[in-house]
C-alpha positions, 0 to 999 in steps of 0.5 A: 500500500505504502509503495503504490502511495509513493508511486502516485506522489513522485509520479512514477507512473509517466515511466511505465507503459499504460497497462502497468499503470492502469494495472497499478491503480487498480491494484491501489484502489483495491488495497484501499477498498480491503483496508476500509472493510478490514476496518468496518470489519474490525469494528464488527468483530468488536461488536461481536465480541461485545455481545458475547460477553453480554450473553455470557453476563447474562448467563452467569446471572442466570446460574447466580439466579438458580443457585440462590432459589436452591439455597432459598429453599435449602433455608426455608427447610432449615427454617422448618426443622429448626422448631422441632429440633429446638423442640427435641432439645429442650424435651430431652436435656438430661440435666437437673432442672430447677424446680424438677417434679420432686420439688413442685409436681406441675409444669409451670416451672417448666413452662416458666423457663421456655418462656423466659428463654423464648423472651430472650429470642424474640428480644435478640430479634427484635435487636438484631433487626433494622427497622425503618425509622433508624435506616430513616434517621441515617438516611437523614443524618448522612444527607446533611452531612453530604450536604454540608449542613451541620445543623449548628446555625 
């Protein structure tokens, strides 16, 4: 490409016979047209390359998806066998309770203390889930200090 450029600039063509030159020119406007579509196919072939990361994103996604509706599942059967297990541990502890039948023959010692322990789980809960006014009050809190607003003035 860069000696047919060299020809056309030094005018060397007024030295070959005419079948040379046309054979030259044509051999130039050739060159010139496969460079173009060498580029246009360059940027195909980008595109292409493009999309096919896009499929595979999105497959990726797809499997990330699936394997997060098996582990949904896995935990909800986990959530559903937790009772009973709880249920099983707290009926077959071989330890002494206080309070055991030899002292107070009902069961209101019993149900005494798998209440106190169900208060503690419900107020554990109730403390390790954020509710809506404090993410509220973050929020809050964290607008003004992009803001600039200090709330001093």
């Amino acid at each position: 490409m860069k000696i047919l450029k060299e020809f056309r600039k030094r005018n060397c063509a007024n030295r070959l016979n005419v079948n040379t030159r046309i054979l030259c020119s044509d051999l130039y406007d050739d060159f010139y047209d496969l460079n173009n579509d060498l580029g246009h196919f360059y940027h195909i072939l980008a595109r292409s390359q493009d999309n096919f990361l896009a499929i595979l994103r999105e497959r990726h996604g797809q499997r990330d998806n699936d394997l997060n509706r098996s582990m949904k599942w896995v935990g909800q059967v986990a959530l559903l066998i937790t009772p009973k297990n709880t249920v099983s541990l707290i009926m077959g502890m071989n330890v002494y309770i206080p309070l055991h039948f030899s002292v107070c023959p009902s069961l209101i010692p019993f149900w005494s203390m798998f209440g106190i322990g169900l208060l503690i789980g419900i107020i554990t809960l109730y403390w390790l889930t954020p509710t809506k006014d404090k993410s509220n009050n973050n929020k809050k809190n964290s607008s003004h200090i992009i803001s600039g607003n200090s709330g001093l003035l």
